[in-house]
TORFI-398112 format. One record per atom (N, C-alpha, C): x, y, z. Coordinates in steps of 0.001 Angstrom, whole numbers, plus 500000, padded with zeros to 6 digits. Example, Ala and Ser with C-alpha at 12.3 -4.5 7.8 and 13.67 -1.06 7.14 Angstrom:
BEGIN
513190494310507800512300495500507800513200496700507800512850497750507080513670498940507140512900500030507870
//
This chain:
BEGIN
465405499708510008466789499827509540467681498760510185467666498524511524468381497500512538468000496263511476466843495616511310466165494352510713467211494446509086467333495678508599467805495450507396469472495325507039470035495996508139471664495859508358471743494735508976471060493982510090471375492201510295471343491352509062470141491723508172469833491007507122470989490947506162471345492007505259472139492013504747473815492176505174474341491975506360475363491777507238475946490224506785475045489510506162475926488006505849476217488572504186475838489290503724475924489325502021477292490352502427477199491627502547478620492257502845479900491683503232479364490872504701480804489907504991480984489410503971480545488388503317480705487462502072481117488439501061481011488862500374481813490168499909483324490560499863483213491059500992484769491418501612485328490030501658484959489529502687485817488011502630486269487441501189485091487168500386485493486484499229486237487157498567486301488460498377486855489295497525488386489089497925489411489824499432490257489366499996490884487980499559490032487061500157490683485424499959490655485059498579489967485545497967490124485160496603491505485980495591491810487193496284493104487509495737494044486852496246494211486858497704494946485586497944495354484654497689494173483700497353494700482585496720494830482293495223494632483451494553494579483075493045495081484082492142495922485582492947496587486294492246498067486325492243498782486096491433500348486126491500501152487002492600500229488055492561500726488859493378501067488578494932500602487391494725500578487044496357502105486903496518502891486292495884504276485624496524505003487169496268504811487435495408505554488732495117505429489713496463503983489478496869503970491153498123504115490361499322504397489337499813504283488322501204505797488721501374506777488844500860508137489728501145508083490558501886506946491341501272507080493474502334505845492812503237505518492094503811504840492008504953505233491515506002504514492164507073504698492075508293505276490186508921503935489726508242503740488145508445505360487092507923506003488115507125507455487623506413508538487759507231508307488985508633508846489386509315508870488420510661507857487968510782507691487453511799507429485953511193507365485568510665508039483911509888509782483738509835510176484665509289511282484661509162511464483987507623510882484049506645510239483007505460509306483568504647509799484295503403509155484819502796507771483505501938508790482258501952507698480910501012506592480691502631507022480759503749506058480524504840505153482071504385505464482604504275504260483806504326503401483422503832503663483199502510503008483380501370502385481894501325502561480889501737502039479828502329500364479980503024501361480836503886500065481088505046498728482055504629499514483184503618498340483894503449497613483231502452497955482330501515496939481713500506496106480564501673496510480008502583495617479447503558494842480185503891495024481185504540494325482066505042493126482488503933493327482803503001492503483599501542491536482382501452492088480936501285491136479626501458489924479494502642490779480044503663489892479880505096488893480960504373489101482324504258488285483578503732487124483007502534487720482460502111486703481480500916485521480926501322486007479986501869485138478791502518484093480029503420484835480812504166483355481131505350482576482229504435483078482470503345482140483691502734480969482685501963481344481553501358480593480535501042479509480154501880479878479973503445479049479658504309478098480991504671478402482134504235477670483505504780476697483472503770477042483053502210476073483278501246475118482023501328475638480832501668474550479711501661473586479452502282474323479472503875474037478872505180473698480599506667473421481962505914473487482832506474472962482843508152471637481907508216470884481736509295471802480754510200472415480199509759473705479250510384474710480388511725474837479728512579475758480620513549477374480231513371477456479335512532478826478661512286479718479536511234479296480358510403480092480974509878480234482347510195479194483247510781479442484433511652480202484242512476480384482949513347481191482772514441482346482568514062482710482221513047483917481604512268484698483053511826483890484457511115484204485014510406484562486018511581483911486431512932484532486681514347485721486216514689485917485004514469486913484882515202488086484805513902487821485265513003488678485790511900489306487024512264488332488072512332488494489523512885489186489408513596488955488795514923489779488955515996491344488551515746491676487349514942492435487250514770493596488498513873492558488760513107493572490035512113494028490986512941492928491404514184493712492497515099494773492215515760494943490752516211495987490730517174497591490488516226496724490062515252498357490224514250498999491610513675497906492126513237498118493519512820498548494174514119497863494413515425498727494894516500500321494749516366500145493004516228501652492466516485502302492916515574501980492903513946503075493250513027503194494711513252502400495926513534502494497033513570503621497422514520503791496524515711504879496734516843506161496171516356506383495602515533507683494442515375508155495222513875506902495293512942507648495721511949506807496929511376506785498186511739505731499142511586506018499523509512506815499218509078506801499774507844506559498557506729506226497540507307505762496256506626504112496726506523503792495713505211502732495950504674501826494599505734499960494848505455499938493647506343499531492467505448499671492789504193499050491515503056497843490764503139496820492027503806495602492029503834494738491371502393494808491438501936494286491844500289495598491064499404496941490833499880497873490691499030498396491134498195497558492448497808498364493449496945498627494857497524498206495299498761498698496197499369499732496203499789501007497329499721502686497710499722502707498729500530501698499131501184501608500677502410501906499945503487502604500663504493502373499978506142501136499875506772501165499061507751500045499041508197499117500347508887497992500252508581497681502195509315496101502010509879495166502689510129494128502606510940493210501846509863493068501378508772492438501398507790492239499853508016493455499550508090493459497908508384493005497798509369493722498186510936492599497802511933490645498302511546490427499246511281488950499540510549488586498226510140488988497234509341488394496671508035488121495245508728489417495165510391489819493903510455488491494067511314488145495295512506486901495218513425485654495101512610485918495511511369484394495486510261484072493598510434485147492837510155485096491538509997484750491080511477485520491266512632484916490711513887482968491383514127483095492275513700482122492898514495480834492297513619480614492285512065480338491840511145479817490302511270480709489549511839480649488350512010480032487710513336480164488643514417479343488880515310477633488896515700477869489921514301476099490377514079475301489441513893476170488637512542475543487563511760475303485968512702476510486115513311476210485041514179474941485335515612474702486511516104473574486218516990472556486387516246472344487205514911471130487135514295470350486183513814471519485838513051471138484319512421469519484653511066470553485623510548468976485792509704469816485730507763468694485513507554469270485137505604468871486888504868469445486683503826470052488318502997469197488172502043468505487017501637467719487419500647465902488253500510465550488031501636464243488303502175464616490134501886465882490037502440465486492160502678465800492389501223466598491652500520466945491647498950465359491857498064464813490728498665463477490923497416462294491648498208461933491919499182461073492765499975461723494033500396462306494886500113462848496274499933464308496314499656463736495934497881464917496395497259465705497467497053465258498537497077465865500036497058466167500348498466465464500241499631466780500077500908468419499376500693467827498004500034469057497065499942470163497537499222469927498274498382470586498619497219471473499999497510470199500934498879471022501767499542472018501752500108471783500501501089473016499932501692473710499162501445473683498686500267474879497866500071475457498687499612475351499859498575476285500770497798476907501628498994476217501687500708477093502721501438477734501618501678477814500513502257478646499345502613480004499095501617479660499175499921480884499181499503481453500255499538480850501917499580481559502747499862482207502567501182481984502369502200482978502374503560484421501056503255483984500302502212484939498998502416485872499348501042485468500328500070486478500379499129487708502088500392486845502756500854487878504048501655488420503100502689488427502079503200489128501036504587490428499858503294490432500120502018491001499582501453492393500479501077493438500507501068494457501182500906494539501059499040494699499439498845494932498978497410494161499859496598493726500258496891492082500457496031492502502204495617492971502984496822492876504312496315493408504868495010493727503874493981494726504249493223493537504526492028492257503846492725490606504040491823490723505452491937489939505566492867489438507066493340490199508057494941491179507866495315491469508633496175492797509595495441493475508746494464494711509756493748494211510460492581493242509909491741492534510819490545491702512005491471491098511823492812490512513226493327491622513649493621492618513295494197493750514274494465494181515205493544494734514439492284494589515191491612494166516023490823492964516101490836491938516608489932491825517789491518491907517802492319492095518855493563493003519813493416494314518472493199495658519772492737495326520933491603494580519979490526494504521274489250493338522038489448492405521956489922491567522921490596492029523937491530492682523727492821493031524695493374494599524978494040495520523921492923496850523966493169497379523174494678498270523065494831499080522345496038498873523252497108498610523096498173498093523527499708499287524046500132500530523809499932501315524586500558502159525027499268501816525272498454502406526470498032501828527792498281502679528655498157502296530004498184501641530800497040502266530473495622502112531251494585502217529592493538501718530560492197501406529151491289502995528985490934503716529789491257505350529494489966505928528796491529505501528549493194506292528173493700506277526617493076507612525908493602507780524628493971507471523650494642507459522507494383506669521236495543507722521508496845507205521334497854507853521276499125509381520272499159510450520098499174511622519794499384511381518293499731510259518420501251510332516707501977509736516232500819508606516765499894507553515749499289508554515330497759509789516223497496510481515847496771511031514360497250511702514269498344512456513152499202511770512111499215510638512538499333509621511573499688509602510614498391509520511307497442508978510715496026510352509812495813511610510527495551512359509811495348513028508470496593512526508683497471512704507246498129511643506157498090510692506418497139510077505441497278510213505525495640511433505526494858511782504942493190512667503849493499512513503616492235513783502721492235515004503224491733515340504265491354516866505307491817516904504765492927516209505343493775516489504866495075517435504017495874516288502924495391516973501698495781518129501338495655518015501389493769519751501426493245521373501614493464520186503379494186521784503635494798522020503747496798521013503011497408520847502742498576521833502426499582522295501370498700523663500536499144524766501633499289524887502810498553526260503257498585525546505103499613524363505432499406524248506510500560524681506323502063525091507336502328525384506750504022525384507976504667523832509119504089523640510374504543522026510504504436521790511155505485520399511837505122521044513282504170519717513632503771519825514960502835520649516332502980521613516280501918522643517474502073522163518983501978522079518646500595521579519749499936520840519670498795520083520851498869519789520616497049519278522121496769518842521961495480518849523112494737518229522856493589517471523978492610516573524241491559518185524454490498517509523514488858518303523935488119517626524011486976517143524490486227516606524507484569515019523300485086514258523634485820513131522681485623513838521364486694514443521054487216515460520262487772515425520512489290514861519512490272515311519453491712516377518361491992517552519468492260518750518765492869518788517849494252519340517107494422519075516630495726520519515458496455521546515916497010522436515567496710522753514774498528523619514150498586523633512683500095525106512744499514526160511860500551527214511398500568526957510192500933527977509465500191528055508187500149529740507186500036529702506425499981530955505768499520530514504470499031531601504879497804531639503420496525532871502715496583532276501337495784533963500514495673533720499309496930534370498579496725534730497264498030535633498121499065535593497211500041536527497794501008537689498139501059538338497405500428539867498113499778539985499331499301538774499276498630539516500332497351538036501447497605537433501525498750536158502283499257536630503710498715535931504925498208536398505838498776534630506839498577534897507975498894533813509028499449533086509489497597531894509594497629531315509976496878530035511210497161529523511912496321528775512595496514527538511998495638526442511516496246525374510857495188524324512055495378524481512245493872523206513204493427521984512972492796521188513218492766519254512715492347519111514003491501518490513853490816517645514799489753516078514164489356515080515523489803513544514970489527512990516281489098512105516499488878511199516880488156510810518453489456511134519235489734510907519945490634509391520139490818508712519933490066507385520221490231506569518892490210507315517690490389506528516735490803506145516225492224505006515222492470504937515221493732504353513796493272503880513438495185502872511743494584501695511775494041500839513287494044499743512907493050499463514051492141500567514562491668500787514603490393500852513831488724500918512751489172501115511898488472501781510637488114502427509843486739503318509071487229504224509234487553505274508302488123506675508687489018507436509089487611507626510038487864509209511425487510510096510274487064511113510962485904512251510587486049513023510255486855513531509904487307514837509944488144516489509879487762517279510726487410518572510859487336519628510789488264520170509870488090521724509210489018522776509773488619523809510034489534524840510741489397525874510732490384527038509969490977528178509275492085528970510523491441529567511004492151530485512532491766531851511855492898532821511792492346534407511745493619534585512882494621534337512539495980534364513812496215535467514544497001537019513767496256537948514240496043538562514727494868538560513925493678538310514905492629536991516119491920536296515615492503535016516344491456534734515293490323535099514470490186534788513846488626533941512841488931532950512691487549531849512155487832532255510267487920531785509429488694532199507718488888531651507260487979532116506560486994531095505413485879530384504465487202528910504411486700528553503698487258527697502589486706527822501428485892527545500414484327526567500325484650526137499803486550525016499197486497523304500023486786524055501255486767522551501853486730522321502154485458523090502385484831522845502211483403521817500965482833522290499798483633521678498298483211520136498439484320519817499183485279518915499282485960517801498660485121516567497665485848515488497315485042514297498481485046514317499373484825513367500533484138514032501544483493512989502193482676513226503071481820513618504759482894512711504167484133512267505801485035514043505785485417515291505352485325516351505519486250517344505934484895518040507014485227518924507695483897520280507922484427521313507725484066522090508865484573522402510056484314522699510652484995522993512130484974523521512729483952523623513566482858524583513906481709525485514704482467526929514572481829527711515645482679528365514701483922
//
Protein backbone atom coordinates (compact mmCIF):
# COMPACT_ATOMS: atom_id res chain seq x y z
CA UNK A 1 0.00 0.00 0.00
CA UNK A 2 3.05 2.53 1.13
CA UNK A 3 4.73 1.54 -2.66
CA UNK A 4 1.28 2.44 -4.15
CA UNK A 5 0.39 5.92 -2.39
CA UNK A 6 4.26 7.14 -3.27
CA UNK A 7 3.50 5.96 -6.72
CA UNK A 8 0.52 7.57 -7.42
CA UNK A 9 1.28 10.80 -5.04
CA UNK A 10 2.78 12.64 -8.33
CA UNK A 11 -0.62 11.91 -10.40
CA UNK A 12 -2.96 13.36 -7.40
CA UNK A 13 -0.64 16.39 -6.81
CA UNK A 14 -0.84 17.03 -10.56
CA UNK A 15 -4.46 16.92 -10.28
CA UNK A 16 -5.16 19.29 -7.62
CA UNK A 17 -2.49 21.59 -8.77
CA UNK A 18 -3.56 21.65 -12.35
CA UNK A 19 -7.04 21.76 -11.61
CA UNK A 20 -6.56 25.04 -9.02
CA UNK A 21 -4.01 26.90 -11.42
CA UNK A 22 -5.84 26.27 -14.23
CA UNK A 23 -8.98 28.10 -12.82
CA UNK A 24 -6.80 30.66 -11.98
CA UNK A 25 -5.46 31.48 -14.83
CA UNK A 26 -8.16 30.96 -17.32
CA UNK A 27 -11.54 31.57 -15.52
CA UNK A 28 -13.11 35.06 -15.43
CA UNK A 29 -13.88 34.51 -12.23
CA UNK A 30 -10.64 35.23 -11.14
CA UNK A 31 -10.74 39.20 -11.16
CA UNK A 32 -14.21 39.13 -10.02
CA UNK A 33 -13.40 36.95 -6.56
CA UNK A 34 -9.54 38.49 -5.94
CA UNK A 35 -11.78 41.53 -4.33
CA UNK A 36 -13.24 39.23 -1.31
CA UNK A 37 -9.81 37.86 -0.70
CA UNK A 38 -7.63 37.91 1.84
CA UNK A 39 -4.52 38.50 -0.69
CA UNK A 40 -6.68 42.01 -1.81
CA UNK A 41 -6.44 42.82 1.77
CA UNK A 42 -3.12 42.62 2.20
CA UNK A 43 -2.05 44.15 -1.38
CA UNK A 44 -4.07 46.82 -0.81
CA UNK A 45 -5.02 46.25 -4.85
CA UNK A 46 -7.66 44.40 -5.94
CA UNK A 47 -5.67 44.40 -10.02
CA UNK A 48 -2.38 43.26 -7.70
CA UNK A 49 -4.40 40.34 -6.41
CA UNK A 50 -5.63 39.16 -9.15
CA UNK A 51 -2.26 39.65 -10.84
CA UNK A 52 -0.72 37.52 -8.40
CA UNK A 53 -3.14 34.77 -8.20
CA UNK A 54 -3.11 34.11 -12.07
CA UNK A 55 0.86 33.92 -11.44
CA UNK A 56 0.44 31.84 -8.95
CA UNK A 57 -2.31 29.36 -11.00
CA UNK A 58 0.80 29.57 -13.82
CA UNK A 59 3.40 28.55 -11.16
CA UNK A 60 0.48 25.60 -10.21
CA UNK A 61 0.59 24.74 -13.96
CA UNK A 62 3.99 24.40 -14.74
CA UNK A 63 4.80 22.05 -11.50
CA UNK A 64 1.72 19.81 -12.13
CA UNK A 65 3.28 19.45 -15.68
CA UNK A 66 6.51 18.55 -14.07
CA UNK A 67 4.62 15.87 -11.59
CA UNK A 68 2.98 14.25 -14.73
CA UNK A 69 6.18 14.20 -16.94
CA UNK A 70 9.22 14.25 -14.91
CA UNK A 71 7.52 12.35 -11.58
CA UNK A 72 10.95 10.52 -10.65
CA UNK A 73 12.47 14.13 -10.82
CA UNK A 74 12.93 15.71 -7.16
CA UNK A 75 12.47 19.21 -8.72
CA UNK A 76 8.91 19.37 -8.84
CA UNK A 77 7.90 17.58 -5.47
CA UNK A 78 10.30 20.00 -4.05
CA UNK A 79 8.81 22.82 -5.87
CA UNK A 80 5.16 21.70 -5.09
CA UNK A 81 6.48 21.63 -1.01
CA UNK A 82 7.52 24.55 -1.01
CA UNK A 83 4.17 25.64 -2.58
CA UNK A 84 2.31 24.14 0.46
CA UNK A 85 4.32 25.74 2.71
CA UNK A 86 3.84 28.76 1.25
CA UNK A 87 -0.17 28.61 1.21
CA UNK A 88 0.04 28.00 5.03
CA UNK A 89 1.88 30.90 5.95
CA UNK A 90 -0.44 33.10 3.91
CA UNK A 91 -3.56 31.56 4.83
CA UNK A 92 -2.29 31.84 8.59
CA UNK A 93 -1.57 35.45 7.66
CA UNK A 94 -4.82 36.26 5.82
CA UNK A 95 -6.88 34.35 8.47
CA UNK A 96 -5.30 36.87 11.24
CA UNK A 97 -5.58 40.23 9.26
CA UNK A 98 -8.69 39.51 7.47
CA UNK A 99 -10.66 36.44 8.94
CA UNK A 100 -13.88 36.96 6.73
CA UNK A 101 -11.92 37.23 3.40
CA UNK A 102 -12.02 34.42 1.13
CA UNK A 103 -8.45 32.80 0.39
CA UNK A 104 -8.85 32.57 -3.60
CA UNK A 105 -7.59 29.23 -3.39
CA UNK A 106 -9.36 27.86 -6.44
CA UNK A 107 -10.54 31.53 -7.39
CA UNK A 108 -13.95 30.83 -7.15
CA UNK A 109 -14.36 30.27 -3.53
CA UNK A 110 -16.45 33.42 -1.52
CA UNK A 111 -16.38 31.48 2.14
CA UNK A 112 -13.71 32.68 4.68
CA UNK A 113 -10.98 31.00 5.18
CA UNK A 114 -11.66 27.70 7.52
CA UNK A 115 -9.74 24.36 8.29
CA UNK A 116 -10.43 23.05 4.81
CA UNK A 117 -7.97 25.34 3.29
CA UNK A 118 -5.31 24.80 5.73
CA UNK A 119 -6.24 20.69 5.04
CA UNK A 120 -5.73 21.09 1.24
CA UNK A 121 -2.71 23.59 1.62
CA UNK A 122 -0.74 20.58 4.10
CA UNK A 123 -2.18 17.96 1.37
CA UNK A 124 0.13 20.07 -1.15
CA UNK A 125 3.29 20.45 1.23
CA UNK A 126 3.08 17.09 2.50
CA UNK A 127 2.19 15.62 -1.05
CA UNK A 128 5.06 17.26 -2.51
CA UNK A 129 7.26 16.06 0.05
CA UNK A 130 6.47 12.42 -0.60
CA UNK A 131 7.07 12.81 -4.22
CA UNK A 132 10.16 14.52 -3.83
CA UNK A 133 12.04 11.82 -1.51
CA UNK A 134 10.43 9.04 -3.46
CA UNK A 135 11.14 9.99 -6.63
CA UNK A 136 9.04 7.27 -8.20
CA UNK A 137 6.72 7.53 -11.64
CA UNK A 138 2.59 6.91 -11.47
CA UNK A 139 2.42 4.94 -14.27
CA UNK A 140 3.92 1.48 -13.27
CA UNK A 141 1.20 1.23 -10.23
CA UNK A 142 -1.35 2.54 -13.07
CA UNK A 143 -0.74 -0.50 -15.38
CA UNK A 144 0.43 -3.25 -12.78
CA UNK A 145 -2.57 -2.92 -10.26
CA UNK A 146 -5.06 -1.21 -11.79
CA UNK A 147 -8.00 -1.71 -9.48
CA UNK A 148 -5.80 -0.64 -6.36
CA UNK A 149 -5.10 2.54 -8.52
CA UNK A 150 -8.43 3.20 -9.29
CA UNK A 151 -9.21 2.58 -5.49
CA UNK A 152 -7.19 5.24 -4.61
CA UNK A 153 -7.42 7.64 -6.75
CA UNK A 154 -11.35 7.71 -6.37
CA UNK A 155 -10.57 7.96 -2.24
CA UNK A 156 -7.99 10.73 -3.15
CA UNK A 157 -10.62 12.67 -5.15
CA UNK A 158 -13.05 11.99 -2.52
CA UNK A 159 -10.83 13.67 0.33
CA UNK A 160 -9.89 16.67 -2.25
CA UNK A 161 -13.48 17.38 -3.56
CA UNK A 162 -14.80 17.46 0.92
CA UNK A 163 -11.21 19.92 1.50
CA UNK A 164 -12.86 22.01 -1.39
CA UNK A 165 -15.42 24.58 -0.11
CA UNK A 166 -16.34 25.62 -4.03
CA UNK A 167 -17.35 22.35 -4.72
CA UNK A 168 -20.06 21.66 -1.94
CA UNK A 169 -22.63 23.21 -3.95
CA UNK A 170 -22.08 19.38 -5.96
CA UNK A 171 -22.79 17.27 -3.16
CA UNK A 172 -22.67 18.74 0.37
CA UNK A 173 -26.06 21.17 -0.12
CA UNK A 174 -28.19 18.56 -2.31
CA UNK A 175 -27.38 15.96 0.89
CA UNK A 176 -28.39 18.64 3.05
CA UNK A 177 -31.15 18.90 1.64
CA UNK A 178 -32.37 15.81 0.72
CA UNK A 179 -31.59 15.35 4.90
CA UNK A 180 -33.90 18.25 5.56
CA UNK A 181 -36.84 16.41 3.64
CA UNK A 182 -36.15 13.16 5.09
CA UNK A 183 -36.03 14.02 8.59
CA UNK A 184 -36.88 17.82 8.75
CA UNK A 185 -34.61 20.66 10.35
CA UNK A 186 -32.71 19.54 13.66
CA UNK A 187 -33.91 22.18 15.61
CA UNK A 188 -37.21 22.33 15.10
CA UNK A 189 -39.50 20.92 17.40
CA UNK A 190 -42.64 20.06 15.42
CA UNK A 191 -43.13 19.99 11.48
CA UNK A 192 -45.49 23.43 11.49
CA UNK A 193 -42.45 25.02 13.67
CA UNK A 194 -40.31 27.74 11.96
CA UNK A 195 -36.60 28.07 10.81
CA UNK A 196 -34.67 29.38 13.78
CA UNK A 197 -34.69 33.43 13.80
CA UNK A 198 -30.46 33.55 13.58
CA UNK A 199 -30.67 31.17 10.39
CA UNK A 200 -33.32 33.69 9.14
CA UNK A 201 -30.51 36.67 9.69
CA UNK A 202 -28.21 34.67 8.50
CA UNK A 203 -29.80 34.16 5.07
CA UNK A 204 -30.71 37.59 4.67
CA UNK A 205 -27.24 39.04 5.24
CA UNK A 206 -25.71 37.23 2.95
CA UNK A 207 -28.59 38.74 -0.11
CA UNK A 208 -28.33 41.36 -1.81
CA UNK A 209 -31.36 43.22 0.10
CA UNK A 210 -28.81 43.24 2.21
CA UNK A 211 -26.33 44.91 0.86
CA UNK A 212 -28.69 47.43 -0.66
CA UNK A 213 -29.84 48.58 2.30
CA UNK A 214 -26.46 48.28 4.41
CA UNK A 215 -25.48 51.75 4.02
CA UNK A 216 -28.54 53.10 5.82
CA UNK A 217 -28.84 50.15 8.94
CA UNK A 218 -27.11 51.33 11.93
CA UNK A 219 -28.70 48.39 14.24
CA UNK A 220 -28.29 44.88 14.93
CA UNK A 221 -31.74 43.05 15.04
CA UNK A 222 -34.87 44.67 16.60
CA UNK A 223 -37.48 42.70 16.19
CA UNK A 224 -39.39 40.55 14.20
CA UNK A 225 -42.31 38.60 13.82
CA UNK A 226 -44.44 35.88 11.67
CA UNK A 227 -47.02 37.38 9.23
CA UNK A 228 -49.19 35.38 6.56
CA UNK A 229 -46.14 32.90 5.52
CA UNK A 230 -43.82 36.10 6.10
CA UNK A 231 -40.64 36.50 8.54
CA UNK A 232 -40.52 40.02 9.68
CA UNK A 233 -37.29 41.29 10.57
CA UNK A 234 -36.99 44.86 11.32
CA UNK A 235 -33.19 47.25 12.32
CA UNK A 236 -33.14 51.07 12.59
CA UNK A 237 -31.48 53.02 10.44
CA UNK A 238 -31.16 56.57 9.04
CA UNK A 239 -31.72 57.90 5.45
CA UNK A 240 -31.02 61.08 3.46
CA UNK A 241 -27.50 63.15 3.36
CA UNK A 242 -26.50 64.80 6.31
CA UNK A 243 -28.59 67.69 6.25
CA UNK A 244 -31.58 66.39 5.73
CA UNK A 245 -30.60 62.67 7.71
CA UNK A 246 -33.43 61.54 9.61
CA UNK A 247 -34.36 58.00 11.59
CA UNK A 248 -35.89 55.17 9.74
CA UNK A 249 -37.11 51.82 10.59
CA UNK A 250 -35.69 49.24 7.82
CA UNK A 251 -37.76 46.25 7.52
CA UNK A 252 -36.87 42.70 5.61
CA UNK A 253 -39.47 40.28 4.63
CA UNK A 254 -38.43 36.40 3.74
CA UNK A 255 -39.88 33.44 3.42
CA UNK A 256 -40.28 32.18 7.15
CA UNK A 257 -39.60 28.79 6.31
CA UNK A 258 -36.56 29.33 4.39
CA UNK A 259 -33.10 28.60 5.34
CA UNK A 260 -29.49 28.04 3.40
CA UNK A 261 -30.29 24.61 2.34
CA UNK A 262 -33.53 24.78 1.60
CA UNK A 263 -33.03 25.98 -1.47
CA UNK A 264 -32.60 28.99 -3.73
CA UNK A 265 -32.25 32.36 -1.95
CA UNK A 266 -35.92 33.59 -0.87
CA UNK A 267 -37.27 36.63 -1.88
CA UNK A 268 -36.29 39.39 -0.18
CA UNK A 269 -38.64 42.46 0.53
CA UNK A 270 -37.42 46.09 1.40
CA UNK A 271 -39.22 48.43 3.27
CA UNK A 272 -37.53 52.23 5.05
CA UNK A 273 -40.71 53.14 7.31
CA UNK A 274 -40.22 57.17 9.01
CA UNK A 275 -39.93 56.52 12.25
CA UNK A 276 -41.48 59.67 13.11
CA UNK A 277 -44.28 59.55 11.02
CA UNK A 278 -44.98 55.89 10.37
CA UNK A 279 -45.04 56.44 6.63
CA UNK A 280 -43.46 54.30 4.38
CA UNK A 281 -39.84 56.34 2.48
CA UNK A 282 -39.86 55.99 -1.45
CA UNK A 283 -36.97 54.36 -1.99
CA UNK A 284 -36.31 54.47 -6.46
CA UNK A 285 -33.25 52.72 -6.09
CA UNK A 286 -34.13 49.46 -4.75
CA UNK A 287 -36.64 49.39 -6.98
CA UNK A 288 -33.71 49.76 -9.80
CA UNK A 289 -31.70 47.01 -7.67
CA UNK A 290 -29.86 44.51 -10.28
CA UNK A 291 -31.98 41.29 -9.38
CA UNK A 292 -35.19 40.07 -9.57
CA UNK A 293 -34.65 38.36 -5.63
CA UNK A 294 -34.98 42.32 -4.07
CA UNK A 295 -38.83 43.75 -3.97
CA UNK A 296 -40.20 46.29 -2.10
CA UNK A 297 -42.47 45.93 0.43
CA UNK A 298 -46.33 46.54 -0.61
CA UNK A 299 -47.90 48.85 1.84
Amino acid sequence: MLALTTGLAPLVLASLLGWTGAVKVFSRGTAQQAPKTALARMLRSSERATTVLRATGAGELLIAAGLLVVPANPVPGAAAAVLGAGFLGYLGYGRAVAPESSCGCSASEDTPITWRAFARAAVVLIGGATVAVAQDTWWPAVTERPAGALAFLAGAAAVLVALSADLDRWWLLPLRRTRLRVFGHPLLGTATDQVPVAASVELLENSLAWQAAAPVVRSALLDHWEDDGWRILQYSGVYGDRENARPVAVVFALDATAGRDTGDDPIVRVSYVDADSGEAVAVDELRAAPSRRILPMAG
